[in-house]
C-alpha positions in Angstrom: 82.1 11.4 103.4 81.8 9.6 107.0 82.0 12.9 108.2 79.3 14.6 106.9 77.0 11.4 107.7 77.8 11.7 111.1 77.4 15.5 111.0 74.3 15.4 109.4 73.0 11.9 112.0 73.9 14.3 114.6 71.8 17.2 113.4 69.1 15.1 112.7 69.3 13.7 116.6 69.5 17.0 117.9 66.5 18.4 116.0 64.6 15.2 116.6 64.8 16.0 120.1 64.4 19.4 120.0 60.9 18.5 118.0 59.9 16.1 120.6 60.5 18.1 123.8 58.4 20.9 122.7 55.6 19.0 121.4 56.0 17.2 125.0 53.3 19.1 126.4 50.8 21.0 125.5 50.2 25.2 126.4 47.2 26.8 125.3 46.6 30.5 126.0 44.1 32.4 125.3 43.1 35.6 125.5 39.7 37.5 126.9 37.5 38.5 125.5 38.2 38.2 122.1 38.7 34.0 122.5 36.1 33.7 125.0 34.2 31.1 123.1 37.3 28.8 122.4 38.2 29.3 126.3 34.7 28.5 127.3 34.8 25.6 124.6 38.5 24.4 126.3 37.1 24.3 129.8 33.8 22.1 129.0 36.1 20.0 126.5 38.2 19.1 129.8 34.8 19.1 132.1 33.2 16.5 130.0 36.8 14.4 129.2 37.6 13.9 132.7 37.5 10.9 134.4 38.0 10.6 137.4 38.7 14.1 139.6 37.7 17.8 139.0 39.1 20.0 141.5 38.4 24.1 141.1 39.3 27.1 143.1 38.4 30.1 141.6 37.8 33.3 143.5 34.4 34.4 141.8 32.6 31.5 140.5 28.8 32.3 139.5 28.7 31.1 135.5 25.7 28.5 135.3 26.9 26.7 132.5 30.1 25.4 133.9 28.3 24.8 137.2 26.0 22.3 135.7 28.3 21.1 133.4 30.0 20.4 136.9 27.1 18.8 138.3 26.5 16.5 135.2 30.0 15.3 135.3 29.5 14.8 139.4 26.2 12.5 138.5 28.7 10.7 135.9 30.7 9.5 138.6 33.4 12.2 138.6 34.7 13.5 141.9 34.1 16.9 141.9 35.5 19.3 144.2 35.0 23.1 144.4 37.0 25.7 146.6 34.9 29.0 147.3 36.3 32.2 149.5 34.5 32.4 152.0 34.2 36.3 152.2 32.7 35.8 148.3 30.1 33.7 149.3 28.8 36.0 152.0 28.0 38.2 149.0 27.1 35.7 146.7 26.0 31.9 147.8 23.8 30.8 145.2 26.3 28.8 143.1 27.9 27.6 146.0 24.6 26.0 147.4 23.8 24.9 144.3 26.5 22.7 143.8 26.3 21.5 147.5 22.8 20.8 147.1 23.8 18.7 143.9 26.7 16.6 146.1 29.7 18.4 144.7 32.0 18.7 147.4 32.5 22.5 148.1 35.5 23.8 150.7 35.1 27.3 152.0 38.6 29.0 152.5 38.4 31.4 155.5 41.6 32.7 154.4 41.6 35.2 150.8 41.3 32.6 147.8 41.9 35.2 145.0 43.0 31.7 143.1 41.6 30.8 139.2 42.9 27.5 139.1 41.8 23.5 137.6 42.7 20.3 137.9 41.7 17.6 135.6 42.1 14.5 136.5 45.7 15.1 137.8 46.7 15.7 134.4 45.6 19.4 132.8 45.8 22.4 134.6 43.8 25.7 134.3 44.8 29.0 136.0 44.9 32.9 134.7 43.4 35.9 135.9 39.8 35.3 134.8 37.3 34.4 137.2 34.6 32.4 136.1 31.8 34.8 135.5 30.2 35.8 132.3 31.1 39.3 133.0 34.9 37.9 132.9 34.4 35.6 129.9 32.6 38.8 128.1 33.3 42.2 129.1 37.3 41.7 130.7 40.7 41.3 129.5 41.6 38.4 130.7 44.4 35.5 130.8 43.8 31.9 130.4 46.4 29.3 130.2 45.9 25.3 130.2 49.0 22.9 130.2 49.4 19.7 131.1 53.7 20.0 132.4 53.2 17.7 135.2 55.7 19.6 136.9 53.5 22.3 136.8 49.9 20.1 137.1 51.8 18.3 140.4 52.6 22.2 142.3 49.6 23.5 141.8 47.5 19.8 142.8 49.7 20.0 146.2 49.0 23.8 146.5 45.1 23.1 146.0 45.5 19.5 148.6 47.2 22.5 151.2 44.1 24.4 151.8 42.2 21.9 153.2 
């Protein structure tokens, strides 16, 4: 009888911790376009939760939506920090002075940034294939994925802290 108390005590530990270290952080993935307005949802949800720090490189970066929602959080005290090609912009700089105009603090990267990456607040991350466009929120197959693994949230703040 011992025995099988043990046996079962240790099954119970094992699953216990198998429970807890996949609930340990959270994925979400979604796919584009068919979950285009939970994405969108998911990255105003983390625009308008944030703190402290918002810090975005994203290779094409024209949807007015985020951008304000951007500029709102900026005005609420948020320090918010946007990475732009700078071979992009040349094409297209009307987001990009928008948000300057606005105080955001914008970093053109001479270098290709073909990135689609967020931070926020050091603690969720953002990245994919999807630019942030409505034509790419819309019309493409795209890839979003969020997590908050600060193994994960820690490389990719680092790789972002490296371009400037």
């Amino acid at each position: 009888m011992c025995l099988i108390k043990n046996f079962i005590n240790k099954i119970f530990i094992v699953l216990s911790l198998f429970v807890f270290s996949t609930t340990l952080y959270s994925n979400e993935l979604y796919i584009l376009p068919k979950e285009k307005n939970e994405a969108l949802e998911k990255i105003e949800s983390l625009i308008k939760n944030s703190k402290e720090e918002i810090q975005i490189a994203v290779y094409n970066f024209s949807h007015k939506k985020i951008s304000k929602q951007l500029i709102k959080a900026h005005k609420n005290g948020i320090n918010v920090k946007v990475y732009f090609d700078s071979e992009k912009i040349k094409k297209d700089d009307e987001l990009y002075k928008t948000l300057e105009k606005n105080g955001i603090k914008t970093i053109i990267i001479k270098d290709k940034l073909h990135t689609k990456l967020a931070i926020f607040d050091r603690k969720t991350v953002y990245f994919g294939s999807a630019n942030w466009t409505k034509k790419s929120f819309k019309e493409n197959y795209e890839i979003l994925y969020f997590t908050d693994d600060k193994k994960i949230v820690k490389t990719l703040y680092k790789f972002l802290s490296d371009l400037n």
